[in-house]
N, CA and C of each residue as an Amber inpcrd file, in Angstrom:
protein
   438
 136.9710000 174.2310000 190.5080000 136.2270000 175.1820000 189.7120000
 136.2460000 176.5370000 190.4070000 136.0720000 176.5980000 191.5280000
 135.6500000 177.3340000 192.1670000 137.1670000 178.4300000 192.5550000
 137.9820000 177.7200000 192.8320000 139.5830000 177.9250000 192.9030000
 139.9030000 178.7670000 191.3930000 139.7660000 177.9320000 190.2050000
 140.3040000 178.5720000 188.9230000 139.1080000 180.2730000 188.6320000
 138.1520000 180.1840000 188.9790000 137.4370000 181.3770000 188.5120000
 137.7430000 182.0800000 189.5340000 138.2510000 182.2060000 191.1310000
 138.3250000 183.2000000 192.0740000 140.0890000 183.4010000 190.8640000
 140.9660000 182.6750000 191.0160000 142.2570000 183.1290000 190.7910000
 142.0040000 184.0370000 189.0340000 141.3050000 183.4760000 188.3770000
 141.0550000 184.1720000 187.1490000 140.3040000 185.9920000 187.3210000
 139.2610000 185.9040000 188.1910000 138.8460000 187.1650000 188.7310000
 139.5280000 188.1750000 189.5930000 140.6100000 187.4600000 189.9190000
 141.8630000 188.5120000 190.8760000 142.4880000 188.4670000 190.0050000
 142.7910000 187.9900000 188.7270000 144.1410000 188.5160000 187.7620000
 143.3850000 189.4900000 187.5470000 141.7500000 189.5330000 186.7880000
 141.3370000 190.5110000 185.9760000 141.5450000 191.9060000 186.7130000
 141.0620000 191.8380000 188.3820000 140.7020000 192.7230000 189.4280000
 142.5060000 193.9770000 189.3750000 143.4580000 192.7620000 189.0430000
 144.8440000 192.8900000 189.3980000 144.9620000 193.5640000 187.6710000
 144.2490000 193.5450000 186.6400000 145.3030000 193.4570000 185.6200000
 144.2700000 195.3830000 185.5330000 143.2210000 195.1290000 186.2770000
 142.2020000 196.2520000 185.8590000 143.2600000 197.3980000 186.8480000
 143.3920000 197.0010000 188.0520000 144.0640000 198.3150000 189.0340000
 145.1560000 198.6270000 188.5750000 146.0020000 197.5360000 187.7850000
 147.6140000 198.0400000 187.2750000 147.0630000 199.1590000 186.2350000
 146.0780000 199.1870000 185.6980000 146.2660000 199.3460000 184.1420000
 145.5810000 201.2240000 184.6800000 144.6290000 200.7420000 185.6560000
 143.9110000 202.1980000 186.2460000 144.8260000 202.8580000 186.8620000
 146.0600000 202.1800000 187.3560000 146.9270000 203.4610000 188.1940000
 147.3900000 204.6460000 187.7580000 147.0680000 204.6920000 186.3780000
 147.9850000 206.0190000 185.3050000 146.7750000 207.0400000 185.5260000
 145.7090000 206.5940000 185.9080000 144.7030000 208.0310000 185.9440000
 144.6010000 208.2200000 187.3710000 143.8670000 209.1460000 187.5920000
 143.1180000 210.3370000 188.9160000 142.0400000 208.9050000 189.5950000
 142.2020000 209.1730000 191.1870000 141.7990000 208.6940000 191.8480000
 140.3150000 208.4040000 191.7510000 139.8140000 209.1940000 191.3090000
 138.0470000 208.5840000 190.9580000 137.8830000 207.7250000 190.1080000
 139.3040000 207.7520000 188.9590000 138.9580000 206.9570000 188.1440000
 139.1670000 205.8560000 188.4720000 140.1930000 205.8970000 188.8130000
 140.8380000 204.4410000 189.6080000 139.5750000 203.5070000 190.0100000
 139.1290000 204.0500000 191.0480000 137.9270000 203.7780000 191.8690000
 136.9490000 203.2810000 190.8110000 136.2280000 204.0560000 189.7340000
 135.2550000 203.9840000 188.2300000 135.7200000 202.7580000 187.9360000
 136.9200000 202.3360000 187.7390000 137.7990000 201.1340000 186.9970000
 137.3940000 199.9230000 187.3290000 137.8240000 200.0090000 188.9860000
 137.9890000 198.9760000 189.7790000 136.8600000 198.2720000 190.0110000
 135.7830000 198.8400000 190.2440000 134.3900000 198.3130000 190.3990000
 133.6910000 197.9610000 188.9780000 134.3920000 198.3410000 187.7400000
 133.6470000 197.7590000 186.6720000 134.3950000 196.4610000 186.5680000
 135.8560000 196.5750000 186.9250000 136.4360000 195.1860000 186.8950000
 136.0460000 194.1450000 187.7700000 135.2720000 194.7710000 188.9940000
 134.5490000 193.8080000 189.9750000 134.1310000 193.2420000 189.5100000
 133.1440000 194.0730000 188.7520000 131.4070000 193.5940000 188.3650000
 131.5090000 192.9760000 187.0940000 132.8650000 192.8970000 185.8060000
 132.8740000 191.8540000 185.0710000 133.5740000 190.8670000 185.8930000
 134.7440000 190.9650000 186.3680000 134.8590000 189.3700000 187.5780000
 133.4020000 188.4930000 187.5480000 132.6980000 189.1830000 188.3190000
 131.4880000 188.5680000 189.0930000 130.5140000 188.1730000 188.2650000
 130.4680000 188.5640000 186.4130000 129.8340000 188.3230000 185.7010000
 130.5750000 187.4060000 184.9890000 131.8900000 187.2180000 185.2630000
 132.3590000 185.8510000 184.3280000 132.0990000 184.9500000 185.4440000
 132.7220000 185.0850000 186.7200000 132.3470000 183.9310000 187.8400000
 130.5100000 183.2470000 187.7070000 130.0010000 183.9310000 187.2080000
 128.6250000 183.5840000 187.2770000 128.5290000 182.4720000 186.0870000
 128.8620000 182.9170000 184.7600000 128.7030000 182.7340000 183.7730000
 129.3870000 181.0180000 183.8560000 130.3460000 181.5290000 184.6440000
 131.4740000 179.9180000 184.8220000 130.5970000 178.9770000 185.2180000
 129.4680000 178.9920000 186.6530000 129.0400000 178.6510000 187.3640000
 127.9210000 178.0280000 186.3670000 127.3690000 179.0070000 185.5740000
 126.4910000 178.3990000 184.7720000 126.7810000 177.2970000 183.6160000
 127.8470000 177.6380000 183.2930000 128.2840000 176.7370000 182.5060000
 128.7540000 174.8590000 183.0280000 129.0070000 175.1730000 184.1360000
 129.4460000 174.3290000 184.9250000 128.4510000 173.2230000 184.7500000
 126.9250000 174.2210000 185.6080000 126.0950000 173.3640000 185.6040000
 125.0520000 172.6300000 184.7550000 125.4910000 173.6730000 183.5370000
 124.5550000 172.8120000 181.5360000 125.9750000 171.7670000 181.4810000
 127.0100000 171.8050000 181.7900000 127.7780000 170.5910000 181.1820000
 127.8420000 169.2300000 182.2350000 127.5170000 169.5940000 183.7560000
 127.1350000 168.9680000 184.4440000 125.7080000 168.1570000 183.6160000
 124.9260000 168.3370000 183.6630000 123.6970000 168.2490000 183.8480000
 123.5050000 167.5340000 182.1940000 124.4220000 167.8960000 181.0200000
 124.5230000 167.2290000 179.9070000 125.1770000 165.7630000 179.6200000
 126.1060000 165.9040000 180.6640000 127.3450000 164.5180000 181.0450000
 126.1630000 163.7690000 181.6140000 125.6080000 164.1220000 182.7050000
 124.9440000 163.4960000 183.5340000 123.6200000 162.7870000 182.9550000
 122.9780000 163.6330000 181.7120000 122.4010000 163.0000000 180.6290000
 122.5830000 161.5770000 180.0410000 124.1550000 161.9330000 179.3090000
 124.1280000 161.0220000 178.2880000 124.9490000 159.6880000 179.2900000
 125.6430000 160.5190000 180.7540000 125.6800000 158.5980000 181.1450000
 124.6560000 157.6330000 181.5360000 123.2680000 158.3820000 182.4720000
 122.2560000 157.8550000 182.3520000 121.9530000 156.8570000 181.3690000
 121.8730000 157.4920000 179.7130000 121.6400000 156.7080000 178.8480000
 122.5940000 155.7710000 178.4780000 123.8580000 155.7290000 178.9160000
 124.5530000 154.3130000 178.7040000 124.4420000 153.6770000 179.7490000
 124.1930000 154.1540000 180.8080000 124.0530000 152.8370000 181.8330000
 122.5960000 152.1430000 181.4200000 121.6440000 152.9970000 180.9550000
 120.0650000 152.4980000 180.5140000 120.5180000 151.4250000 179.1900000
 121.6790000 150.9990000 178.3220000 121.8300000 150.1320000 177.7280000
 122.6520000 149.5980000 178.1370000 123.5980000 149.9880000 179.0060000
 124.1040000 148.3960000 179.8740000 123.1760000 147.8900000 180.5320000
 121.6460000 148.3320000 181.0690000 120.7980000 147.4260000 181.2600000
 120.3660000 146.8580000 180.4410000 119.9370000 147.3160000 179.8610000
 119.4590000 146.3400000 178.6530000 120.7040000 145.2810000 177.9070000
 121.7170000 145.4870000 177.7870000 122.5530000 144.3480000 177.5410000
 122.7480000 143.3840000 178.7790000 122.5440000 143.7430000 180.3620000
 122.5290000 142.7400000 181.2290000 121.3880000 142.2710000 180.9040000
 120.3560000 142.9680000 180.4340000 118.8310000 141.4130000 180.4610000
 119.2300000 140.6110000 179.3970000 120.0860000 141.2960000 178.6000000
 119.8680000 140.3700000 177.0100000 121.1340000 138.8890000 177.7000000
 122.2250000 139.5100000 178.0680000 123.0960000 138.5030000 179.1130000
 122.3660000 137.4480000 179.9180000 121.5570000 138.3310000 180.6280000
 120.6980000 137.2050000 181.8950000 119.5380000 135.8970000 180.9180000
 119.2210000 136.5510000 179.8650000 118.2510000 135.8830000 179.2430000
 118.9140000 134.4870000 178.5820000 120.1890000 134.9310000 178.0120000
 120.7470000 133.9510000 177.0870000 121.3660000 132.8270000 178.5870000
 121.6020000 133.1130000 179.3740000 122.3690000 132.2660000 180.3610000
 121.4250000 131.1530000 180.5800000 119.6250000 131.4630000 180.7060000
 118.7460000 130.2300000 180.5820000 119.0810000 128.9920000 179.8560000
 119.5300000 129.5800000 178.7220000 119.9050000 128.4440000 177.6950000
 121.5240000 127.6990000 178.2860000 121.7950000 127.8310000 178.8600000
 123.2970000 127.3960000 179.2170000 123.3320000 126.4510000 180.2480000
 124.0020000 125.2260000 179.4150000 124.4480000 124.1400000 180.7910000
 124.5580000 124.2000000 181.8690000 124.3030000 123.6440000 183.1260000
 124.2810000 123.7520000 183.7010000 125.7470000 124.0860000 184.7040000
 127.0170000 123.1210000 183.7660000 128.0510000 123.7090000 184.1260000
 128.6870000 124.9290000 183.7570000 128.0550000 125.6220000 182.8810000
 128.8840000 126.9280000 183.1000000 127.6550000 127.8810000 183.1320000
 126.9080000 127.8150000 183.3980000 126.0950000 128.7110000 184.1360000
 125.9040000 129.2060000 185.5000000 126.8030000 128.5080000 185.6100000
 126.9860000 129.4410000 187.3460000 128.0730000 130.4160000 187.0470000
 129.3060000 130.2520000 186.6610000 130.4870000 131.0290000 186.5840000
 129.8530000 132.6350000 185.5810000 128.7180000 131.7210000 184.5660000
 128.7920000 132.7870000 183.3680000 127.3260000 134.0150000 184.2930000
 126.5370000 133.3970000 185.0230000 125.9850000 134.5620000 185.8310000
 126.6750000 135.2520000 186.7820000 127.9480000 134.6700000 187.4140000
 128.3680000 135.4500000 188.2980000 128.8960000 136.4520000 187.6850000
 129.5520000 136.2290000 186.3450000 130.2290000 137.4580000 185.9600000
 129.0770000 138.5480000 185.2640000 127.9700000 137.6020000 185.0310000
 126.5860000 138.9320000 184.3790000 126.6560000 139.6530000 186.0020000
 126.3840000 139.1480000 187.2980000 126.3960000 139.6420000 188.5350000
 127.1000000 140.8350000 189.2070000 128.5220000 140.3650000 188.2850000
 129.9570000 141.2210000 188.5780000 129.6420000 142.3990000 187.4660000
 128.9790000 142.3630000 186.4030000 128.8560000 143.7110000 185.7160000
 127.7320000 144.5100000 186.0430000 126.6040000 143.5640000 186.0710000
 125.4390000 144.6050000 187.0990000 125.6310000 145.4150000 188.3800000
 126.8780000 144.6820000 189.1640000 127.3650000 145.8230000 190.0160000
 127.9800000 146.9270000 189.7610000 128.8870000 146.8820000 188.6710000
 130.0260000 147.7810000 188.3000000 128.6920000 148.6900000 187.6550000
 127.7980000 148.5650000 186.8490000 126.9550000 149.3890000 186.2740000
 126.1170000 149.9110000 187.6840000 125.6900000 149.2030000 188.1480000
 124.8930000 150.1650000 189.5380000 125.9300000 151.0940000 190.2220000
 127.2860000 150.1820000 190.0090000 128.4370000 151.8920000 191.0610000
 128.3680000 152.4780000 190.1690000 128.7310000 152.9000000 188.6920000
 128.6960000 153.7260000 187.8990000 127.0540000 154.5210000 188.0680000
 125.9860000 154.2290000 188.5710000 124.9220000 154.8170000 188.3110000
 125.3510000 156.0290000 189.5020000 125.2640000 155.1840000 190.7240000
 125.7210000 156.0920000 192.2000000 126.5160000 156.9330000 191.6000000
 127.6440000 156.8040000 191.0920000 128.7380000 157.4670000 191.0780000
 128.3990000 158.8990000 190.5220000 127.6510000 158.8940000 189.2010000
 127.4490000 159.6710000 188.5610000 126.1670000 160.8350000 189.2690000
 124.9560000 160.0190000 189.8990000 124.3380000 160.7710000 190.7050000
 124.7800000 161.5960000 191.9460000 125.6620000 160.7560000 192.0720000
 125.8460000 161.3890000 193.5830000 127.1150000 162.7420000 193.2980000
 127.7290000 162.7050000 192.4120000 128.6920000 163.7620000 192.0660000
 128.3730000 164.9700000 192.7510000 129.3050000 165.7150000 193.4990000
 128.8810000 167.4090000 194.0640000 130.2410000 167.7590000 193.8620000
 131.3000000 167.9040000 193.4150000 132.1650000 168.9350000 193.5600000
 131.9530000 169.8290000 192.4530000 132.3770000 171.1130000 193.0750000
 132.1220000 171.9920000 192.1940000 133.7990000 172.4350000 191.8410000
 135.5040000 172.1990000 191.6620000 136.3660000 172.0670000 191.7300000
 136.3790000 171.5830000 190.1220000 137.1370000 172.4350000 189.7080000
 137.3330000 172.0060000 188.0270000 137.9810000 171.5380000 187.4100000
 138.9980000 170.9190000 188.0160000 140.3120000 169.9810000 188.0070000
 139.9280000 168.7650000 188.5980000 138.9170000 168.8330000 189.6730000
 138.4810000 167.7230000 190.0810000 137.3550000 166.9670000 188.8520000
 136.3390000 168.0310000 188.6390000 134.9850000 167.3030000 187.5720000
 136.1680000 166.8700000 186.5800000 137.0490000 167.4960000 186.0390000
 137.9250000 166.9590000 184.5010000 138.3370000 165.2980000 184.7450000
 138.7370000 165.2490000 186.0090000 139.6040000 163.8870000 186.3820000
 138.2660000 162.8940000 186.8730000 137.2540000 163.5910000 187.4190000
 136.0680000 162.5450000 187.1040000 135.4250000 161.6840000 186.3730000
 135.5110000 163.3210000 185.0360000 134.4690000 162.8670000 184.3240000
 135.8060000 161.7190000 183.2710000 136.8930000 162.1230000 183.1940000
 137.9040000 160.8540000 182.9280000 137.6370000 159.8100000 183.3030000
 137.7740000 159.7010000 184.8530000 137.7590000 158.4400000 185.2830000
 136.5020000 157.4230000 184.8290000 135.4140000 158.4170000 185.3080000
 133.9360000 157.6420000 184.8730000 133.6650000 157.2150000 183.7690000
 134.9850000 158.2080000 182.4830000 134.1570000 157.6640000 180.7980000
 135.6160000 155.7580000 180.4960000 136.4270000 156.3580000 181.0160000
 137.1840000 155.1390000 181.5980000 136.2450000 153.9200000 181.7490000
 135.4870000 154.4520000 182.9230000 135.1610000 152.9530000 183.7430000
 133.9060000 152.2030000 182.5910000 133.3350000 153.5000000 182.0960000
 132.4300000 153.5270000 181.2710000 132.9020000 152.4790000 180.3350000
 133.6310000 152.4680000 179.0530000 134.1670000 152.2010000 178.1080000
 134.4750000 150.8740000 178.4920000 135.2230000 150.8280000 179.7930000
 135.8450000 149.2990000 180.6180000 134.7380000 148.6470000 180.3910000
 133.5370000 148.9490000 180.5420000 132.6650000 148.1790000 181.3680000
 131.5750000 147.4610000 180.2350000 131.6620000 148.6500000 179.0180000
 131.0500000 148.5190000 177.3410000 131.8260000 147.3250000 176.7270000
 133.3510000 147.5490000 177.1780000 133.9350000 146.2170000 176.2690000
 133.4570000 144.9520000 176.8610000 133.5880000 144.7010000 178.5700000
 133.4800000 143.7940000 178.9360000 132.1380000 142.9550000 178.5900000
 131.2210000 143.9340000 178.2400000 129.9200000 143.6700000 177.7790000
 130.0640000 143.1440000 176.5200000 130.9690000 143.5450000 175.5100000
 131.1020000 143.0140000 174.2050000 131.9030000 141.5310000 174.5560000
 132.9480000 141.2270000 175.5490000 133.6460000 140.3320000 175.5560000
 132.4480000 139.2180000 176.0030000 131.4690000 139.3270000 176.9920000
 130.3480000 138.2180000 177.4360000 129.9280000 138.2080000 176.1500000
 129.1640000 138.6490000 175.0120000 128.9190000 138.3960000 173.9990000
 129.5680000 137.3170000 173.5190000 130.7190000 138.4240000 173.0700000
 131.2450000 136.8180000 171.9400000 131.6830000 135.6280000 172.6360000
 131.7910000 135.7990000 174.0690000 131.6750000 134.1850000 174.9660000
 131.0700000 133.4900000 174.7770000 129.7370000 133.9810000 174.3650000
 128.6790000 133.7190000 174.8680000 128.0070000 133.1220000 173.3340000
 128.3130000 133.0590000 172.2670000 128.0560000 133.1000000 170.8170000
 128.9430000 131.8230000 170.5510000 130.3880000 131.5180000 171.4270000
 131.2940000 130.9160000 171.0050000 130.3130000 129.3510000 171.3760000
């Protein structure tokens, strides 16, 4: 993130001094510092934006991991009812998704890069693991029905 808005603010800085070189030296100077000071007002603006789409992602995975809990209780509940022989195998795998949902919780809290090529390939990976982790929840279902 931080990389794409410095290189975006030196084109502007670069496209403002090419364009100021045809006038008188004060102006030049007049130019250059308004091109600073929009640089530094889009870099800001980036920054802000960064952190409402941060902070919106970070929202709505909360709320799917808050119903993959609730589909692990509805999982853990139905396993009571289950023989005794496959109730061991069929909690370990409720076990094996309550973990994958607790790394997905970490994962998402703990996020700090501010790198904008990096959050893109994150927030990929995480809606990935996300989705992985929604089906597998649908697949214990209909196991679990059969």
């Amino acid at each position: 993130m931080k990389k794409s808005i410095f290189i975006m603010a030196l084109s502007t800085l670069s496209i403002g001094l090419t364009l100021s070189s045809c006038g008188s030296s004060p102006e030049k100077v007049e130019n250059a510092k308004e091109d600073v000071a929009e640089a530094q007002q889009d870099l800001e603006k980036a920054k802000a934006d960064y952190v409402e789409e941060y902070a919106k992602f970070k929202l709505e995975s909360e709320q799917r991991i808050t119903e993959n809990d609730k589909n692990l209780a509805d999982l853990k509940a139905s396993s009571a009812k289950m023989k005794k022989e496959v109730k061991a195998d069929y909690d370990k795998k409720v076990a094996e998704l309550e973990m994958r949902n607790e790394n997905l919780k970490v994962k998402v809290r703990d996020y700090k890069d501010d790198d904008h090529d990096k959050w893109e390939a994150f927030k990929r990976e995480f809606n990935h693991d996300m989705d992985e982790l929604g089906q597998s929840f649908k697949d214990m279902s209909k196991n679990n029905v059969k």
